[in-house]
C-alpha positions in Angstrom: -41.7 -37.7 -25.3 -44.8 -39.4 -24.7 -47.9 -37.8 -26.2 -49.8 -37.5 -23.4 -48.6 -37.3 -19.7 -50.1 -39.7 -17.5 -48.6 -37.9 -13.8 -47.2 -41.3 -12.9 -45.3 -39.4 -10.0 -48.5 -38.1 -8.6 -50.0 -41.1 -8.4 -47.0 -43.0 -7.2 -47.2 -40.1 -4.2 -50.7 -40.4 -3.4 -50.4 -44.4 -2.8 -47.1 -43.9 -0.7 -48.1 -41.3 1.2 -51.4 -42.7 2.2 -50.0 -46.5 2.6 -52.5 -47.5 0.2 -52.7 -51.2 -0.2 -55.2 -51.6 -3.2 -55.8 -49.3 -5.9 -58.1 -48.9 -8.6 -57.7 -47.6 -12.5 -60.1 -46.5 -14.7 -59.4 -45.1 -17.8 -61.7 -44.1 -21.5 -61.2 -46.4 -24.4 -58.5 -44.6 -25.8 -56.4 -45.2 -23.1 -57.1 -48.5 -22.2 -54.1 -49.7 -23.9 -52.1 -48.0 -22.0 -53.7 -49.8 -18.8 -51.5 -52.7 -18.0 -48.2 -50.6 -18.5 -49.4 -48.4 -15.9 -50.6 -50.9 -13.5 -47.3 -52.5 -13.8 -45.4 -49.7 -13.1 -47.4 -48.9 -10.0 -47.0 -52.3 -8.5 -42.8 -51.6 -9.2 -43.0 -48.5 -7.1 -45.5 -48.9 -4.8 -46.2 -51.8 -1.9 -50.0 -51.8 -3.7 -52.1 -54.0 -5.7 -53.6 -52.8 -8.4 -57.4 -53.5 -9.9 -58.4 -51.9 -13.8 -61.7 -51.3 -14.2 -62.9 -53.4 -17.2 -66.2 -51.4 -17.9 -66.8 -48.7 -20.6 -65.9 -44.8 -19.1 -67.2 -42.1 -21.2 -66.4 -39.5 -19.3 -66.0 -37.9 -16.0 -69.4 -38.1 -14.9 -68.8 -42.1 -15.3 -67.1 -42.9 -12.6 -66.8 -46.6 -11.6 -68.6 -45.9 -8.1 -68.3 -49.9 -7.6 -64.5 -50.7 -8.3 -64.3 -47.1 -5.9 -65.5 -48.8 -3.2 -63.3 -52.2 -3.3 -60.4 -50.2 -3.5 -58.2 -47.4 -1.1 -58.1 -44.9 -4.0 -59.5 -45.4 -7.8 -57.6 -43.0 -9.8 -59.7 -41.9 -13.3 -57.6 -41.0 -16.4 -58.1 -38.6 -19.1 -60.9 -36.1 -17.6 -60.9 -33.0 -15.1 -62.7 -34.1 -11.7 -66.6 -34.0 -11.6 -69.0 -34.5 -8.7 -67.7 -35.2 -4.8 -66.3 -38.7 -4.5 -63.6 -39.5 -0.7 -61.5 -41.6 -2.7 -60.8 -40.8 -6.6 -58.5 -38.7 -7.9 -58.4 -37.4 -11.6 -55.3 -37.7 -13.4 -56.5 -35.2 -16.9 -53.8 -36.7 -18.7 -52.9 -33.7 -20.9 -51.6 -33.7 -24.0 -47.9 -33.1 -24.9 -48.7 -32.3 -28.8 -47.7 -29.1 -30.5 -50.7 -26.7 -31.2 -49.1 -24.2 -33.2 -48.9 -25.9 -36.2 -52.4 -26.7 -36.2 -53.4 -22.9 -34.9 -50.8 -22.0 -38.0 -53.2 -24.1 -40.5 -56.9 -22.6 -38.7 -55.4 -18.7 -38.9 -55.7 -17.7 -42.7 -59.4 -19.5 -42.0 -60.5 -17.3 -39.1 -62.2 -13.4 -40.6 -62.9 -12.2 -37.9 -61.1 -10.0 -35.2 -62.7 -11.2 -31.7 -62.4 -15.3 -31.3 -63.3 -17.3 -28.3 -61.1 -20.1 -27.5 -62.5 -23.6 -26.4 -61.0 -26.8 -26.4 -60.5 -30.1 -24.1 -58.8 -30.7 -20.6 -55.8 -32.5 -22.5 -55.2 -28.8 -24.0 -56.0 -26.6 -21.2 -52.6 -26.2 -20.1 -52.2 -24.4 -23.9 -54.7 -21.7 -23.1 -51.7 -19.0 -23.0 -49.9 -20.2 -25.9 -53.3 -20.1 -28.1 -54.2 -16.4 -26.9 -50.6 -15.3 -27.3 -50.6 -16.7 -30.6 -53.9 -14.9 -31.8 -52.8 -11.7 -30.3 -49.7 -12.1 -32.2 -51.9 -12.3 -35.4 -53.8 -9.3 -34.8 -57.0 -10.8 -32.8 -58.4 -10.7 -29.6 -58.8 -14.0 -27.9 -61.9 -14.5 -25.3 -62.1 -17.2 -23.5 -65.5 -17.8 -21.7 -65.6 -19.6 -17.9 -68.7 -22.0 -18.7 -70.9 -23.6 -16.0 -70.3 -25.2 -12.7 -70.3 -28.6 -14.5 -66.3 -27.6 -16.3 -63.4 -27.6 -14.1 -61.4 -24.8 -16.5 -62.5 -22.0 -18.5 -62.3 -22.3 -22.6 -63.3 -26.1 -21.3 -66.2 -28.0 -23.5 -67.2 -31.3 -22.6 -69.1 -33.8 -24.7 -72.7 -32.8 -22.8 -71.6 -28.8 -22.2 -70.9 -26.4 -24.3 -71.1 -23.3 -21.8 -67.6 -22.0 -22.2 -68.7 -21.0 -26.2 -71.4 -18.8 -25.1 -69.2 -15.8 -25.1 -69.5 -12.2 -26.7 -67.4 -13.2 -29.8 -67.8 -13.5 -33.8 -65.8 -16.6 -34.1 -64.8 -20.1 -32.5 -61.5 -21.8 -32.3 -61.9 -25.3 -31.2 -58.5 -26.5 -30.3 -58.2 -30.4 -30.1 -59.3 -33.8 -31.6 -62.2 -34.9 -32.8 -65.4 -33.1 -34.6 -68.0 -33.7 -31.8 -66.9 -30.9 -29.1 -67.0 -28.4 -32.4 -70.0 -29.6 -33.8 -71.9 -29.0 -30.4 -70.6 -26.0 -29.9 -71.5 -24.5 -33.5 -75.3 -25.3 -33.0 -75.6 -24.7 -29.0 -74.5 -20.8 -30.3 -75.2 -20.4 -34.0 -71.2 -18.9 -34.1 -69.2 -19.8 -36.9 -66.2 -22.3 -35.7 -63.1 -23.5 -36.7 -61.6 -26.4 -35.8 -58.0 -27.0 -35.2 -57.0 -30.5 -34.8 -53.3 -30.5 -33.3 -53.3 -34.3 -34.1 -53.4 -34.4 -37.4 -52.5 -30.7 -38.1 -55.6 -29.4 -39.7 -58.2 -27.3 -39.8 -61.9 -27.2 -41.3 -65.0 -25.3 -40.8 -67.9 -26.7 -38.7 -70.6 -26.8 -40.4 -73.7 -28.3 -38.7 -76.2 -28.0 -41.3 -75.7 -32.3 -43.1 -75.5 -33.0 -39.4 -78.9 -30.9 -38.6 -80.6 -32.2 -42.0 -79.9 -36.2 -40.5 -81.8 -35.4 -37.1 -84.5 -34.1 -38.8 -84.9 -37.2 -40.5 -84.7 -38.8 -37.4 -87.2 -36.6 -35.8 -89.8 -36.9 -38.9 -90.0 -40.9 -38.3 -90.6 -40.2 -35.0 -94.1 -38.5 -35.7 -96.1 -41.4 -36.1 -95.0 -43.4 -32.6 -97.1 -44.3 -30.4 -94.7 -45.9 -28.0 -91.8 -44.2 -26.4 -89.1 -45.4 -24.2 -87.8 -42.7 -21.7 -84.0 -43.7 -21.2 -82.8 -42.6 -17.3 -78.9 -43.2 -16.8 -78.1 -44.3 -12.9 -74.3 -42.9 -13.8 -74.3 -40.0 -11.2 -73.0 -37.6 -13.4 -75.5 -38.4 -16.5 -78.7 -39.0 -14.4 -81.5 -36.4 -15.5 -84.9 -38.7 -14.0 -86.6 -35.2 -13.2 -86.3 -34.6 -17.1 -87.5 -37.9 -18.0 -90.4 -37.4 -15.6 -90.9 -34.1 -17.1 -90.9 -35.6 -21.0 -93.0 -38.8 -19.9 -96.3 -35.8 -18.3 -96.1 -33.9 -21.3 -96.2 -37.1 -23.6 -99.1 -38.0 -21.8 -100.6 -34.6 -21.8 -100.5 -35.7 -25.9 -102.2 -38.4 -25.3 -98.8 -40.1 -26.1 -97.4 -43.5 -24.4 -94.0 -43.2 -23.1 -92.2 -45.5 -20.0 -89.0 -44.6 -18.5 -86.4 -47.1 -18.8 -83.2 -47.1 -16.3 -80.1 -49.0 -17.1 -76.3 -48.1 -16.4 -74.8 -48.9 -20.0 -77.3 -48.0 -22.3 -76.3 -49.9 -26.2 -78.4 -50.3 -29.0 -78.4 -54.6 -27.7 -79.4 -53.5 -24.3 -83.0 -51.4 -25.8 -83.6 -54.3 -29.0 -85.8 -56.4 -26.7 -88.1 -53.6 -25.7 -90.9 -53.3 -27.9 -91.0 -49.7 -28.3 -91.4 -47.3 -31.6 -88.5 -44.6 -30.4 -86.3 -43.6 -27.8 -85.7 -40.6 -25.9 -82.5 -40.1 -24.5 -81.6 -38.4 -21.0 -78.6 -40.5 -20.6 -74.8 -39.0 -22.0 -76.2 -37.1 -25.1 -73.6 -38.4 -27.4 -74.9 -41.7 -27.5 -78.0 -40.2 -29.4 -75.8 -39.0 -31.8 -72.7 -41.3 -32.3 -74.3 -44.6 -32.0 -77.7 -43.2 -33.8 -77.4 -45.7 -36.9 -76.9 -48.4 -34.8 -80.2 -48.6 -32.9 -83.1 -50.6 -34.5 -85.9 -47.4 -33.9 -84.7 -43.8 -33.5 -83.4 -42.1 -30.5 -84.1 -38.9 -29.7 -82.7 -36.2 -28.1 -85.0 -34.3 -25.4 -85.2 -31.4 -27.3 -86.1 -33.3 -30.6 -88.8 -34.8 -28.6 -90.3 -32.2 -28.0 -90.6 -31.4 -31.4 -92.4 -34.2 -31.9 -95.1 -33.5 -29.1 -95.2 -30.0 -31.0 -94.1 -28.3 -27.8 -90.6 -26.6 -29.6 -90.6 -25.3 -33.3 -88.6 -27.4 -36.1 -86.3 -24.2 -36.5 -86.1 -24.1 -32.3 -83.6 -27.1 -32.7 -80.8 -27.2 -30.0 -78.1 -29.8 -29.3 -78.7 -31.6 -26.0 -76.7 -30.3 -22.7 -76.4 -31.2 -19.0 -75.8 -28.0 -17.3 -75.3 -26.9 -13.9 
């Protein structure tokens, strides 16, 4: 069994019903190698042509809005639908992995009764099989609905962590990777535990060697005189009425900043721009997973605003776009 379904069927439906000619795929980097399989196999059962998006996706809200229009239908892999688009449909791609090992691992770890449940669209299709499996184990699973920006309740994404704000003592994140955890620990000051069905483990989130680095990154910040403003154009990450926001009360300071726009925002793209520090409205997690790779720091809005005094050190909250 493959690890993770792809809906092949679906798609093979959607092109034959609709007499598609030319079709468009798009997929994050972690499927990408799974790209020309599928195109191949869409071209054997369909009369269309297929085109794969070559550019970086990072998420839902980055849909290729150019290959979209060059094509009858651009179907995005790996994220649950965002935003109102005529011709793209989102394939979620969920995950065929066992949990309960993993949930077997995070139980003796969890010390509380009441846990909320969160975890990614590959594992939404689990939610039953989690809260059964706590119940089981003598707790009482909550599972929170989040904002308009999720598709599912229990669901985080990388830039919302609404579905954790529940009336709970613990958090079971359910899924791979430590950033979804991580956000969620210091967007509600809950304990979590993270359950990694991959790998079959478990560990405790704890945000404080992760809080301690921003600081530092904040505290070589203090003495800038020149910020750059970053403003995504992806439709799902553009925030310009914050960046306006952040550039009046810089100036208020008596603090330069300039907004910068750009699609794909890398630490090559800024190193010409002869700036002190960033601020970053774009996708929040390129302020913290490519952080060590930029030349100045890059803020998050929040930490800028610790900088222009206007939040208190201790005030410190990881960066969200919320609807």
């Amino acid at each position: 069994m493959e690890q993770f379904d792809f809906d092949l069927e679906r798609v093979f439906k959607n092109i034959n019903d609709k007499k598609c000619k030319t079709i468009g795929l798009q997929f994050p980097e972690g499927f990408k190698r799974r790209a020309i399989d599928i195109a191949r196999k869409i071209e054997e059962n369909t009369h269309a042509s297929v085109i794969i998006s070559g550019n970086p996706c990072f998420g839902a809200c980055d849909v290729d809005t150019i290959l979209a229009g060059k094509v009858d239908i651009l179907f995005h892999f790996g994220h649950a639908g965002m935003g109102n688009y005529d011709n793209v449909v989102f394939i979620e791609t969920r995950s065929n992995v066992d949990v309960l090992p993993a949930l077997k691992t995070a139980l003796p770890m969890l010390k509380t009764r009441k846990i909320g449940i969160i975890t990614t669209v590959q594992h939404i299709h689990k939610l039953e099989e989690i809260s059964g499996f706590l119940k089981e184990n003598g707790k009482d699973a909550v599972i929170g609905k989040g904002d308009l920006r999720v598709s599912y309740p229990a669901q985080v994404l990388g830039c919302n962590f609404s579905a954790g704000r529940v009336d709970c003592e613990e958090i079971l994140y359910v899924g791979g990777g430590f950033f979804h955890p991580l956000g969620v620990a210091i967007a509600t000051g809950k304990r979590v535990i993270a359950a990694d069905p991959y790998l079959n483990q478990a560990v405790e989130v704890v945000p404080e060697k992760f809080l301690r680095r921003r600081s530092g990154y904040i505290a070589r910040s203090m003495s800038a005189k020149v910020f750059g403003i970053i403003v995504s154009t992806k439709s799902g990450q553009d925030r310009k009425k914050l960046a306006r926001k952040l550039a009046g009360i810089a100036h208020k300071h008596g603090i330069e900043a300039h907004i910068i726009m750009m699609d794909l925002v890398t630490p090559e793209q800024l190193l010409a721009f002869k700036v002190d520090a960033y601020v970053n409205t774009a996708c929040p997690r390129i302020t913290i997973d490519d952080a060590e790779r930029f030349h100045v720091p890059v803020l998050t809005p929040q930490e800028f605003e610790v900088v222009l005094g206007e939040r208190k050190w201790d005030d410190l909250k990881m960066d969200e776009i919320q609807e």
